[in-house]
C-alpha positions in Angstrom: 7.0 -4.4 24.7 4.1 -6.3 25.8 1.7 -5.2 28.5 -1.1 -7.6 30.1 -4.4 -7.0 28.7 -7.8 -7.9 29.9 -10.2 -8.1 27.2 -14.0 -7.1 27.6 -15.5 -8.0 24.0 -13.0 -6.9 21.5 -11.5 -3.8 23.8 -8.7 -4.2 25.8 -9.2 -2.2 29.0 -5.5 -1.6 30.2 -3.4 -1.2 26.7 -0.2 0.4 24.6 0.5 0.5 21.4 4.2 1.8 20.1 5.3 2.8 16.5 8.7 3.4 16.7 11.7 3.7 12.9 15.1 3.7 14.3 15.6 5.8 17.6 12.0 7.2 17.0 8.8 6.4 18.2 4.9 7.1 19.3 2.8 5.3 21.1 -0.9 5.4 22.4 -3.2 3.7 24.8 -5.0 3.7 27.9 -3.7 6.7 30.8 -2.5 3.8 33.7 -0.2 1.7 30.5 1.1 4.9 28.9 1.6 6.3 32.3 3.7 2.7 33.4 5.3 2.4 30.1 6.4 6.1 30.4 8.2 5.7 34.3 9.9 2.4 33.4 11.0 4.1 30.0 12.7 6.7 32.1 14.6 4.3 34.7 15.8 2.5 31.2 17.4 4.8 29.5 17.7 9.0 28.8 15.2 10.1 26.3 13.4 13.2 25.6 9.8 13.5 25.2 8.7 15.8 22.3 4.9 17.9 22.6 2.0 17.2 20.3 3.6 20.6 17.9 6.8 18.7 17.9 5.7 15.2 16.4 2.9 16.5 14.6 5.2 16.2 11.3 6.2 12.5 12.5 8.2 10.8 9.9 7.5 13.5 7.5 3.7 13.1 7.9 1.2 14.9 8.7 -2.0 12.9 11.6 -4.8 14.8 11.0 -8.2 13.2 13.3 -11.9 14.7 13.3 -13.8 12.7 15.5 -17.0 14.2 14.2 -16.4 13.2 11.1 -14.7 10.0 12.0 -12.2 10.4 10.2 -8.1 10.1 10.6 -6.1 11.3 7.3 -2.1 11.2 6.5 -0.4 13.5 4.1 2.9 15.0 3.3 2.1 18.0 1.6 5.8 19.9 3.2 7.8 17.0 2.4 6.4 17.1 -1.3 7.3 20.3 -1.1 10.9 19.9 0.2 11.4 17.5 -2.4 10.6 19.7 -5.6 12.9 22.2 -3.9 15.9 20.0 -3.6 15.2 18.5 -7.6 14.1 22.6 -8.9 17.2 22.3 -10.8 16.0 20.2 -13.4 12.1 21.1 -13.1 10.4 24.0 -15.1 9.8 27.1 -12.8 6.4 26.7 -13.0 5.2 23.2 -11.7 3.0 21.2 -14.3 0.3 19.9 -12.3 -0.2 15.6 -13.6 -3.5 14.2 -13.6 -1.3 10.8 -13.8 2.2 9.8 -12.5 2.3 8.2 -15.7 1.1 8.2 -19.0 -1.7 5.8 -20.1 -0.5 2.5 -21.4 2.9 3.8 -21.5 6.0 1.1 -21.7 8.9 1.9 -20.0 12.3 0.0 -22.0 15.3 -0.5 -20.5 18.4 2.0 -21.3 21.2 1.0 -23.8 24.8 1.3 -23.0 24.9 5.2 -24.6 21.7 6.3 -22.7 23.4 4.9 -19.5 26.7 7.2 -20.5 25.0 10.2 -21.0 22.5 10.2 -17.9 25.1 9.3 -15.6 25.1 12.6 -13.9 21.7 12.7 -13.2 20.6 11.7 -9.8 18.3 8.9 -10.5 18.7 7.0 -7.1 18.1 9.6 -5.0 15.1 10.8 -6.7 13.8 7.2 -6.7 14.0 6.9 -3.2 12.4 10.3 -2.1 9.6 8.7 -3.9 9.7 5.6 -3.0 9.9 6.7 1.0 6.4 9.1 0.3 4.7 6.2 -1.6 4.9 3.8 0.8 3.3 6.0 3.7 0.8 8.1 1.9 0.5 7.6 -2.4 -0.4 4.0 -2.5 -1.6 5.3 -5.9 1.3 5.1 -6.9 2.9 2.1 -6.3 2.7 1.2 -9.8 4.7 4.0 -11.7 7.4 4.3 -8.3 7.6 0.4 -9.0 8.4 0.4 -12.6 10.9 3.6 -12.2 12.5 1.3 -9.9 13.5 -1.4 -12.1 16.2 0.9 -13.6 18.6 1.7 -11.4 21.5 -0.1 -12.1 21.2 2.2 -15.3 19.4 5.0 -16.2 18.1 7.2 -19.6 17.5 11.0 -19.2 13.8 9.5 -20.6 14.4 7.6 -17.3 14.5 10.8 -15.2 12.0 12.6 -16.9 9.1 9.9 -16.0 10.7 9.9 -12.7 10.5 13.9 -12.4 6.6 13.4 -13.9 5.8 11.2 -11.3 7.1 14.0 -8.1 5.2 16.6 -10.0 1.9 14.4 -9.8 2.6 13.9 -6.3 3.3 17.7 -5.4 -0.2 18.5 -7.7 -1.4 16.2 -5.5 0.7 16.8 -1.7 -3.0 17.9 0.3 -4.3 14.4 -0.2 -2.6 11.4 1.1 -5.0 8.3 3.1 -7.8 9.1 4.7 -9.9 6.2 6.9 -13.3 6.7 8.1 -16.0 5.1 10.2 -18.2 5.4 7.2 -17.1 2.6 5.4 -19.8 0.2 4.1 -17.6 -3.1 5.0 -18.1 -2.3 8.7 -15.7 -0.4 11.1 -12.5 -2.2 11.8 -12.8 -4.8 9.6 -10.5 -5.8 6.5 -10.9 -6.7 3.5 -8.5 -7.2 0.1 -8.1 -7.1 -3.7 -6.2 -9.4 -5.5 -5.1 -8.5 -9.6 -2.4 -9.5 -12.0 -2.1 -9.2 -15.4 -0.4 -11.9 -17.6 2.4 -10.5 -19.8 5.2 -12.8 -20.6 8.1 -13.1 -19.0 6.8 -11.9 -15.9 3.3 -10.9 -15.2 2.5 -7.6 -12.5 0.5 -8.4 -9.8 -0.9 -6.0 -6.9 -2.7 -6.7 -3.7 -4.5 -4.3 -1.3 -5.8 -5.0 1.9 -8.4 -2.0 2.5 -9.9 -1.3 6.5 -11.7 1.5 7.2 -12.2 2.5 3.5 -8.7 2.9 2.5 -5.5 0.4 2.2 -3.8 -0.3 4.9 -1.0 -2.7 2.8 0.1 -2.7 -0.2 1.9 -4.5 -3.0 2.7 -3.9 -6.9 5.8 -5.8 -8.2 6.7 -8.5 -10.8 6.1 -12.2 -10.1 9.5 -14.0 -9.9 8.5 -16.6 -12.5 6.6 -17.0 -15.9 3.0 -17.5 -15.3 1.3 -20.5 -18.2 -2.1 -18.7 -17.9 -3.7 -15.8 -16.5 -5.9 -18.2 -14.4 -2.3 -18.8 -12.8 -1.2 -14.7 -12.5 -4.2 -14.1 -10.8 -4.1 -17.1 -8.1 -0.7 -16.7 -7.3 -1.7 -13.0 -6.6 -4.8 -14.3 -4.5 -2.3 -16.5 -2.9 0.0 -13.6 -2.0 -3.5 -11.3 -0.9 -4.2 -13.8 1.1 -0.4 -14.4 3.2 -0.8 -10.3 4.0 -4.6 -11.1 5.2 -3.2 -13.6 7.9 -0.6 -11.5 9.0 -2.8 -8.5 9.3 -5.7 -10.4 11.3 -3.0 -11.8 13.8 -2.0 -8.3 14.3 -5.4 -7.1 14.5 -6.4 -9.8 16.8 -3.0 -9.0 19.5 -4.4 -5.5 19.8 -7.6 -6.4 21.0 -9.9 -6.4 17.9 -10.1 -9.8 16.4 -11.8 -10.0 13.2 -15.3 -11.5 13.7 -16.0 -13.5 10.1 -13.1 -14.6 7.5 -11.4 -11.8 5.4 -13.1 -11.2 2.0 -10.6 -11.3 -1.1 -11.9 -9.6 -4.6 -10.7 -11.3 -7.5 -12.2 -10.7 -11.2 -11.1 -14.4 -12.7 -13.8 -16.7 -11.9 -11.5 -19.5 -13.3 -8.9 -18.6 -10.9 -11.2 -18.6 -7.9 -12.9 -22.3 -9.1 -8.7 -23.6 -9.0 -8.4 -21.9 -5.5 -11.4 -23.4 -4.0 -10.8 -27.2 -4.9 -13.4 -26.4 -8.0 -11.0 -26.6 -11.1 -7.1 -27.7 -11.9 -4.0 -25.7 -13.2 -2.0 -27.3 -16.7 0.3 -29.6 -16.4 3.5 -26.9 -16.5 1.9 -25.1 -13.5 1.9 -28.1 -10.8 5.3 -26.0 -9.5 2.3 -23.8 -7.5 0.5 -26.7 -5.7 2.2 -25.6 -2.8 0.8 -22.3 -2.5 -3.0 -23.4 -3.6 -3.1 -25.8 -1.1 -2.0 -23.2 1.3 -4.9 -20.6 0.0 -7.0 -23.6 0.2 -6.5 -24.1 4.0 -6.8 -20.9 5.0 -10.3 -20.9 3.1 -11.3 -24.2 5.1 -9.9 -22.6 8.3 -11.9 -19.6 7.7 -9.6 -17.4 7.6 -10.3 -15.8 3.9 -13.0 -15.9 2.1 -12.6 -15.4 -2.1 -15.2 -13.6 -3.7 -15.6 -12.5 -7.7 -14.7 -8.9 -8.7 -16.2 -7.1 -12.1 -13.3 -6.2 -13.5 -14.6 -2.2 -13.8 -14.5 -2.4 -9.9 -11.1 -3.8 -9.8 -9.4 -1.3 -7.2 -6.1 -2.4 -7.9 -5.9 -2.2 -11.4 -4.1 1.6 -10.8 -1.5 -1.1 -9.2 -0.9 -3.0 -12.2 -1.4 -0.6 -15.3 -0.8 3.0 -16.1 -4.6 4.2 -16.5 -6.3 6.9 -17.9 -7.5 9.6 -16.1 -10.7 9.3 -15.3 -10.1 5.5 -14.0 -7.3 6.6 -12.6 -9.0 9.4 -10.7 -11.7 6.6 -9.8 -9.5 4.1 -8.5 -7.6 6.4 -6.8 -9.8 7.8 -4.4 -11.4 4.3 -3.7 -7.9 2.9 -2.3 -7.1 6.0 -1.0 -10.7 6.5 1.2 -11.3 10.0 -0.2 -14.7 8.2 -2.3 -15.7 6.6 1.3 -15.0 9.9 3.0 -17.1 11.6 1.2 -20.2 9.2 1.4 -23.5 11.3 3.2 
């Protein structure tokens, strides 16, 4: 639903904004639209309006705002703990609190035919998807271990379901802190920025893209390219490529709400090879012509202004914990940069 809007600056005056998953939903905005929206709502159909105690656990998360702080953070910590309730069965009595969802470096091999047999009765799927729902609102840290657990469901090990169980202990160790944004963020307030990574590992590299505002990400990616990358020059722009699709989508978004973004979209990259190809600087081999379409596409949106690529250290790539299984200290490091904790905490 779309309400007029007259802008002063980048503030709408009269505005609402609505969240809404199946036959749920939120919204927010100035007293006269809210009030509006809420009357027609009415004549349109019977609902029932819930108080701020009722949808305080909306979608199995947890709002919490300090405005003198200026800060808003999401958590689950009660649905972390529903969920080791309903899997206790096959968890020790006393949780084992994870630095890591997984192990550093670890590789994850498909199941034979006899594994598959003998963890049949486990119930892989579902414990997939209770991480997979709490990952993609509020553990962006790890996108990386829910993504690789997901590649084996069509069959499963009891190895399988043990990295699975490791990686909902981690996250119950862990169910206080979810995304927290703040106004302290060093980019500026309300303004976006990304990271684009891949690694190259025949026959499919893993690439991730965030796109941070407000000191933590507010979209998210970590999966396997759909074809073989030649070079890692080529893993890394197509990642850049795909940063850079979310970026538009994101600053459209941004810019129907009534805060348009003032300057084009920084993305991080750490291959300066990559970057030179993306800017018109440098050419791909001969076997990877296939992504000419998708450079040329970066490269417009570069002339337009509407992204702007910038070189990475590699030590400061964010979303390496979105392509790797880390160690702990990086991991720790990484984490609370894409989560905002590092930014929240900043005097």
């Amino acid at each position: 639903m779309k309400e007029p809007a007259e802008y002063e600056g980048t503030i709408a005056r009269d505005y609402i904004i609505l969240t809404i998953s199946t036959d749920d939903f939120r919204y927010i905005g100035t007293q006269k639209a809210t009030s509006r929206f809420k009357k027609q709502l009415m004549k349109a159909m019977h609902c029932k309006e819930l108080d701020d105690v009722e949808t305080s656990d909306y979608l199995s998360i947890q709002f919490t705002q300090d405005l003198e702080k200026g800060t808003t953070e999401i958590n689950q910590p009660k649905y972390w703990q529903d969920a080791r309730e309903r899997f206790k069965e096959y968890l020790k009595e006393k949780p084992k609190e994870w630095d890591t969802p997984m192990a550093e470096g670890i590789k994850v091999n498909p199941a034979t035919e006899e594994e598959i047999m003998e963890a049949s009765h486990l119930p892989y799927r579902q414990l997939i998807g209770v991480i997979q729902y709490a990952v993609t609102c509020t553990k962006p840290e790890c996108k990386y271990a829910a993504s690789m657990m997901s590649q084996h469901l069509r069959g499963w090990s009891k190895e399988h379901f043990a990295l699975a169980l490791r990686i909902l202990e981690y996250c119950y160790a862990t169910r206080e802190q979810g995304i927290i944004y703040s106004s302290k963020d060093p980019h500026g307030v309300n303004l976006l920025y990304a990271y684009g990574d891949s690694n190259f590992e025949p026959p499919l590299s893993r690439g991730a893209r965030y796109t941070m505002m407000n000191g933590a990400m507010v979209s998210g990616t970590s999966a396997k390219h759909k074809k073989t990358n030649t070079s890692t020059a080529e893993a890394e722009a197509k990642e850049a490529f795909h940063a850079s699709t979310d970026v538009v989508a994101l600053r459209e978004l941004m810019k129907e709400i009534g805060i348009p973004q003032p300057a084009p979209t920084v993305i991080d990259c750490d291959n300066k090879p990559a970057i030179q190809i993306m800017e018109n600087k440098g050419a791909l081999g001969k076997r990877s012509k296939a992504m000419d379409t998708q450079l040329y596409a970066l490269s417009d949106r570069i002339v337009d202004q509407e992204v702007q690529l910038k070189h990475c250290p590699t030590e400061e790539m964010v979303v390496d914990v979105g392509t790797k299984a880390l160690s702990k200290s990086k991991f720790a490091y990484f984490r609370d940069l894409v989560t905002g904790y590092a930014v929240a905490k900043l005097e």
